[in-house]
C-alpha positions in Angstrom: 47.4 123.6 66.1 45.6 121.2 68.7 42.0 121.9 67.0 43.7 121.4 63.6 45.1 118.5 63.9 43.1 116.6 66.7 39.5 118.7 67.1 36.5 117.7 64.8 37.4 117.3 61.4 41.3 117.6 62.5 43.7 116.3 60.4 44.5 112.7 62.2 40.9 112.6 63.0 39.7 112.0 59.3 39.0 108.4 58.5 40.8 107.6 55.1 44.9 106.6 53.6 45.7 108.6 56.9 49.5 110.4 56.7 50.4 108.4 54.0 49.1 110.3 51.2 50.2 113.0 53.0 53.8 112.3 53.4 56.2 109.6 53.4 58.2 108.5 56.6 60.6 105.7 57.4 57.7 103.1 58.0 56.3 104.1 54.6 59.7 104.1 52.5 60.5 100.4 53.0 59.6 96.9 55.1 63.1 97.4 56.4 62.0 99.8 59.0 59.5 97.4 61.0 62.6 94.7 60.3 65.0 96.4 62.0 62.1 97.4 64.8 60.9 94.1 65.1 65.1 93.0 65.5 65.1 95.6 68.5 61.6 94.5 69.9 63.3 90.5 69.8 66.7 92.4 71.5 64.3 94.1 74.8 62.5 90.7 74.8 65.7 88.9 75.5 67.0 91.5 78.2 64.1 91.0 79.8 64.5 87.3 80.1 61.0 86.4 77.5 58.1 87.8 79.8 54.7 85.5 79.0 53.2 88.9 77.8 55.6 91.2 75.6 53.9 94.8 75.6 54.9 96.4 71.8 52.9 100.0 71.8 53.3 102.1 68.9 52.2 105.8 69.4 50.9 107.8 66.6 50.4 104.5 64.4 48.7 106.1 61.6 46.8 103.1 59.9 49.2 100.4 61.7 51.8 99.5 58.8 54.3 99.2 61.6 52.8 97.2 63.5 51.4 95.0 61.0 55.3 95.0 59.8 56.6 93.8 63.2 54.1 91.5 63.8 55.1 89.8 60.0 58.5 89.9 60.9 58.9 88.5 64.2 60.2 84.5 65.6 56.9 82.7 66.0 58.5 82.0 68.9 57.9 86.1 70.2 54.4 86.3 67.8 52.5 84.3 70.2 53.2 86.1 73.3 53.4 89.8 71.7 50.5 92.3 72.6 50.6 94.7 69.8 48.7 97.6 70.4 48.2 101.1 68.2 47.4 104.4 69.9 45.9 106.9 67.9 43.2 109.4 67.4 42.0 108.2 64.1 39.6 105.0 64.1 40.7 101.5 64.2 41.5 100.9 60.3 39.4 98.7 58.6 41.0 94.9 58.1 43.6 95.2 60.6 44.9 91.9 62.3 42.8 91.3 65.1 45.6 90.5 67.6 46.4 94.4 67.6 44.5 96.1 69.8 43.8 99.8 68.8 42.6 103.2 71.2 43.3 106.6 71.9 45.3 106.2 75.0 48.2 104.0 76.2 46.8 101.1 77.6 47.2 101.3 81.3 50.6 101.0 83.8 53.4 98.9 84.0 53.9 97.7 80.8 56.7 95.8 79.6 58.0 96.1 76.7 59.0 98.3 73.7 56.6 101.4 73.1 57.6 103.1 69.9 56.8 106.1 68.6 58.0 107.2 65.1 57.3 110.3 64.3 54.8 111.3 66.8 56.3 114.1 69.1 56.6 116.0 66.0 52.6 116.2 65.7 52.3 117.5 69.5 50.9 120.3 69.8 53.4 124.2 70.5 52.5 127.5 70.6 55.2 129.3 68.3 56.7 132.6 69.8 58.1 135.6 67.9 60.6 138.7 69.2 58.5 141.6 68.2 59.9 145.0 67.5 61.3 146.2 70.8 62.7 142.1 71.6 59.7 141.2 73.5 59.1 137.2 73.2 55.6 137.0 72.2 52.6 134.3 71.2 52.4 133.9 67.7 48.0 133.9 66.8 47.1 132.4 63.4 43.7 132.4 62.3 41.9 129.4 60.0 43.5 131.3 56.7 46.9 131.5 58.3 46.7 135.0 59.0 49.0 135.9 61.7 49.0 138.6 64.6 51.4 138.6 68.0 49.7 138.0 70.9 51.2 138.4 74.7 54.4 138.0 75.9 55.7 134.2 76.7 55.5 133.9 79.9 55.6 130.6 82.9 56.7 127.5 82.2 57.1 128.5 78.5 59.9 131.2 79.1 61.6 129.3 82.0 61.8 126.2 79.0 63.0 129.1 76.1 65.9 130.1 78.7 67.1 126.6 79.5 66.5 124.9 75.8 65.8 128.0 73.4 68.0 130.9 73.7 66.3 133.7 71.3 69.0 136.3 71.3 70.5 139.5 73.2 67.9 141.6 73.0 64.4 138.9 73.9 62.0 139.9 76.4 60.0 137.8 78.5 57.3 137.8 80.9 58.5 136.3 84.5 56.4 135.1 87.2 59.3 134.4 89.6 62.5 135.6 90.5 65.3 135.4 87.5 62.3 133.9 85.2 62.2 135.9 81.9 65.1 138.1 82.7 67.6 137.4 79.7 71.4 137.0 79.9 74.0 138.6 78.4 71.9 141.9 79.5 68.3 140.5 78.1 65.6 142.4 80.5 62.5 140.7 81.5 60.4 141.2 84.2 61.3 138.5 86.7 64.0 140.6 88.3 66.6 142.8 86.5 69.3 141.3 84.2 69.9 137.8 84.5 69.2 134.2 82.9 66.0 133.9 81.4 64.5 134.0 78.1 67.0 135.8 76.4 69.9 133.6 76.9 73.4 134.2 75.6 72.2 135.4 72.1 72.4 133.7 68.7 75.6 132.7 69.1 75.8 131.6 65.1 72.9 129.3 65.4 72.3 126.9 62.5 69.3 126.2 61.3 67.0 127.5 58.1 64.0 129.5 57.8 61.0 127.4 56.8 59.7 129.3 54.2 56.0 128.2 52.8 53.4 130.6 54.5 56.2 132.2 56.7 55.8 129.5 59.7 52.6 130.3 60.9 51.5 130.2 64.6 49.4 128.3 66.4 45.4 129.5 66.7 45.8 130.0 70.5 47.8 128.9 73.4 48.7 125.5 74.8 46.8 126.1 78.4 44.2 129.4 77.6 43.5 129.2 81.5 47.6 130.9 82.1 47.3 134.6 81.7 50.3 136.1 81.5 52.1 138.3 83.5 52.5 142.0 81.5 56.2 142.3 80.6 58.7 144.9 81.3 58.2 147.3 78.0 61.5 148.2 77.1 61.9 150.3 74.0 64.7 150.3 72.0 66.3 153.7 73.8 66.5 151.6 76.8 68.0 148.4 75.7 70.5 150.5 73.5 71.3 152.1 76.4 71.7 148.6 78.7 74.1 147.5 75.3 71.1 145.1 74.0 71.2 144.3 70.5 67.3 144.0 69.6 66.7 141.1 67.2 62.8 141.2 66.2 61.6 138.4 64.1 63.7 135.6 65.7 61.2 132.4 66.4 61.2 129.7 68.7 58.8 126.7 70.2 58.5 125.8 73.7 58.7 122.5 74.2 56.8 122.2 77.5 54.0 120.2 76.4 56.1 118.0 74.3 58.5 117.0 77.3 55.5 116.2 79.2 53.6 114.2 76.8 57.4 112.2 75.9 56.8 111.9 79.9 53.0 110.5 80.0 54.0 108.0 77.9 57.3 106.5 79.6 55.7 106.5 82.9 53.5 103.8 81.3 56.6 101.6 81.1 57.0 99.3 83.9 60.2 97.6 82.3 61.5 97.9 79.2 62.9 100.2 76.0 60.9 103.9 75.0 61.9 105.4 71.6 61.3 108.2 70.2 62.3 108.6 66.9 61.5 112.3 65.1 63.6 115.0 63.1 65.0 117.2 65.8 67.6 119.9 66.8 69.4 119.9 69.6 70.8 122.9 72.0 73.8 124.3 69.4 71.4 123.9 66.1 68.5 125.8 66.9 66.9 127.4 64.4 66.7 131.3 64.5 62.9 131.3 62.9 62.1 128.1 64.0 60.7 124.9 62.4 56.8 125.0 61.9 55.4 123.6 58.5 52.7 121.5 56.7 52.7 119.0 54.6 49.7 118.3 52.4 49.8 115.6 49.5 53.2 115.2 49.5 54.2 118.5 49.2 55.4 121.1 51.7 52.9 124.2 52.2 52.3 126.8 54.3 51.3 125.7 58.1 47.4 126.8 57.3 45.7 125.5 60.4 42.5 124.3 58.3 42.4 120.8 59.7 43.5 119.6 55.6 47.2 119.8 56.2 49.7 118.1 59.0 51.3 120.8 60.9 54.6 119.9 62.3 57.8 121.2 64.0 60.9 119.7 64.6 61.4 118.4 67.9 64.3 119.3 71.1 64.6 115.3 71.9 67.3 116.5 73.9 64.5 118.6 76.5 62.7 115.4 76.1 65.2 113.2 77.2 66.3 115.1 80.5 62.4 115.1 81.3 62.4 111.2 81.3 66.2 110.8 82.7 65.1 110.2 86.3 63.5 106.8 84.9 67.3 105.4 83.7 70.1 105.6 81.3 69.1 107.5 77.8 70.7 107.5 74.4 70.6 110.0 71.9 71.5 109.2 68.6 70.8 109.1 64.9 68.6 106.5 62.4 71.5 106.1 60.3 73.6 104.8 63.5 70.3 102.9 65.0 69.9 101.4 62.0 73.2 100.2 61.3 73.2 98.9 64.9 70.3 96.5 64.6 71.9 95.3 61.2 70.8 97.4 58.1 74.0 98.7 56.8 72.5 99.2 53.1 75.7 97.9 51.1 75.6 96.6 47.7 75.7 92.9 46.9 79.2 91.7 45.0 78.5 92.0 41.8 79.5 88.6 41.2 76.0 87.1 42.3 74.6 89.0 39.1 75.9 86.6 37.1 75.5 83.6 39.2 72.2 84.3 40.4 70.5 87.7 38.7 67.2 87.5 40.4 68.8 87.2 43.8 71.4 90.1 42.9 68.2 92.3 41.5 66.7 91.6 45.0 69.8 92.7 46.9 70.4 95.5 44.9 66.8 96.6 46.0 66.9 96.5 49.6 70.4 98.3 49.5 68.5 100.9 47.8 66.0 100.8 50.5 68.9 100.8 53.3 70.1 103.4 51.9 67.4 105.7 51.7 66.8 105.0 55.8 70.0 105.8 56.8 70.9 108.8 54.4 72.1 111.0 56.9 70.7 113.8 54.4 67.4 112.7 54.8 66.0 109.7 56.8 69.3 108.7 58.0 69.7 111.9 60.4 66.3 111.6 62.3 66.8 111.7 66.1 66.4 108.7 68.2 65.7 109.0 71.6 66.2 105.5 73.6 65.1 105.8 77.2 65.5 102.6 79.7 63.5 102.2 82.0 64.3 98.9 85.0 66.9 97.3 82.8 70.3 98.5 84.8 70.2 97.5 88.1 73.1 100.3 88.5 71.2 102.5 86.4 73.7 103.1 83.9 73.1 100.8 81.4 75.9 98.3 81.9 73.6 95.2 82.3 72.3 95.9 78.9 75.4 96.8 77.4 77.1 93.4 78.3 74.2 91.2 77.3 76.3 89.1 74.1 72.3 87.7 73.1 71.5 91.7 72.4 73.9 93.1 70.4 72.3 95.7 69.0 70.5 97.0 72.0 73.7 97.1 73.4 75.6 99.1 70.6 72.8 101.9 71.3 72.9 101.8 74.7 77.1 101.9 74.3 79.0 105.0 74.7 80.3 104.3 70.8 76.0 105.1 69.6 75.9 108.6 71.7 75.2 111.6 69.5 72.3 114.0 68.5 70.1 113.6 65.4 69.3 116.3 63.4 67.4 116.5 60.3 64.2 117.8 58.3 61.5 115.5 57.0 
């Protein structure tokens, strides 16, 4: 997945429309978007009492519409002391304002600011893990054409994240390297020491989530860190888990989010002061899918995950992992777009029909940008992406209530509020 998407001749290394003509996401479907971000950008300025230098980073910025749409819709007043910057793999885009700076990397420590990053987490590389035959969690190995074999058994870091964030069911096998680690609840066996917690968790407990069907959900072309070897497994058949009372479910999927939570990590330790978001279709710990999430999408359409470098290969993301993995900076909200949105002011209702007939062109106008609204905050589609707000320095109690009680911010304090807590969950 790494080589496909960011190796030579990856996906969001080809020079070009970029993901637009790819797919369509929030900043694509209507100026709105980089409104209501350039609101909340305004909001974090005001907490932070109008720094001389306001630090707006937006990771994975494809060809910068959004911040080419903040910048437009900002005060003057916050224009002049903005520092836009893009990070992303691609080249700087031809004809882009020259007051937005543009690099692979986040640039440098202690920013203050917003950094944004819509749709980005999605595109970080996992390794994609299958229960084989006898419930043993293993590496999914796809080839260029998609071909698919199973590879070892999850082990590490990977199986100890599966047990806390990924339960795959009764019967899943994993490889431990420590005490308890891959040993599976609810009388999973792994080889970290007996029955216990571990990869297998407390089973499927009625998960929801849907099968992603084009191409089957191909795997990954080889693991996350090649250096880890994994430890070998215990190989129980299915005698001996029938006879422990393990119900064997092969085929179940999952994606560690390990590399995920750290790169969400990388880029809020950048923050000296400020706001992170993180704003990507997600699940959270009671939706899981049972055959997980991985997909492409290739000129608009959905296809099969065919790790060619022509298609974006995605998965939906556990913003609640990344959160906890951040939480020691501050107070965190999880919510959805549709509530975001409606927070920093885009409710999408229609105009009264009475200004049809005293002003049409106005009403037409209107009528428009509801339709846009509403598009952004259907909780069927856009509306139930997952936003992840992390704080970093703007409690002094570290719980928020500085930023909650500022009257000048009120929508940075309506997502900040109890009232904006929630999960988002949704497919692109």
């Amino acid at each position: 997945m790494a080589t496909a998407l960011y190796g030579p001749g990856g996906f969001y290394r080809s020079a070009g429309p970029g993901p637009a003509a790819h797919f369509r996401t929030s900043v694509h479907a209507s100026p709105l978007y980089a409104r209501a971000v350039a609101r909340l950008l305004t909001e974090v300025d005001t907490v932070l009492g109008t720094p001389p230098a306001l630090d707006f980073v937006d990771i994975g910025a494809g060809r910068g519409e959004l911040l080419t749409g903040v910048l437009a819709a900002l005060p003057p007043a916050t224009a002049t002391r903005v520092r836009p910057y893009g990070v992303e793999r691609a080249p700087r885009p031809e004809g882009l304002d020259a007051r937005i700076g543009w690099g692979e990397e986040i640039p440098g420590h202690g920013l203050t600011g917003l950094l944004f990053a819509n749709e980005w987490l999605d595109n970080v590389p996992v390794d994609v893990v299958e229960t084989d035959a006898e419930g043993v969690a293993r590496i999914v190995l796809v080839a260029p054409d998609g071909s698919e074999r199973l590879g070892e058994p999850v082990s590490g870091a990977d199986a100890e994240w599966l047990a806390r964030w990924w339960p795959m069911g009764e019967g899943a096998v994993c490889s431990g390297t420590g005490a308890g680690a891959g040993a599976g609840a609810g009388g999973g066996v792994g080889a970290g020491g007996g029955v216990g917690s571990g990869c297998a968790g407390a089973g499927l407990r009625g998960a929801a989530g849907r099968r992603v069907e084009p191409g089957g959900g191909a795997g990954p072309e080889a693991r996350a860190e090649p250096g880890v070897r994994a430890e070998p497994g215990l190989r129980a058949g299915p005698g001996v888990l029938a006879e422990l009372g393990v119900l064997v479910e092969p085929g179940l999927r999952a994606e560690p989010g390990t590399g995920r939570d750290a790169a969400w990590a990388a880029a809020v330790s950048h923050l000296g002061r400020g706001l992170a978001v993180a704003v990507d279709y997600a699940h959270s710990a009671h939706t899981r899918p049972a055959f997980g999430t991985l997909t492409g999408f290739r000129a608009g359409r959905e296809v099969a995950p065919v790790p060619d470098g022509t298609t974006d290969l995605t998965a939906h993301v556990a913003l609640d992992a990344c959160a906890a993995a951040t939480a020691h900076h501050g107070p965190a909200t999880l919510t959805r777009q549709r509530e975001a949105l409606r927070a920093l002011g885009l409710a999408g209702s229609r105009p009264p029909l009475s200004l049809a007939s005293t002003d049409p062109a106005a009403y037409v106008r209107a009528l428009a940008g509801a339709g846009e609204a509403s598009e952004l905050t259907d909780p069927a589609g856009l509306g139930g992406f997952g936003w992840l707000l992390q704080t970093v320095g703007l409690g002094a109690d570290r719980t928020g209530t500085a930023v909650r009680a500022m009257p000048d911010a009120p929508g940075l304090s309506a997502l900040l509020g109890e009232e904006a807590r929630g999960e988002g969950e949704a497919g692109r």
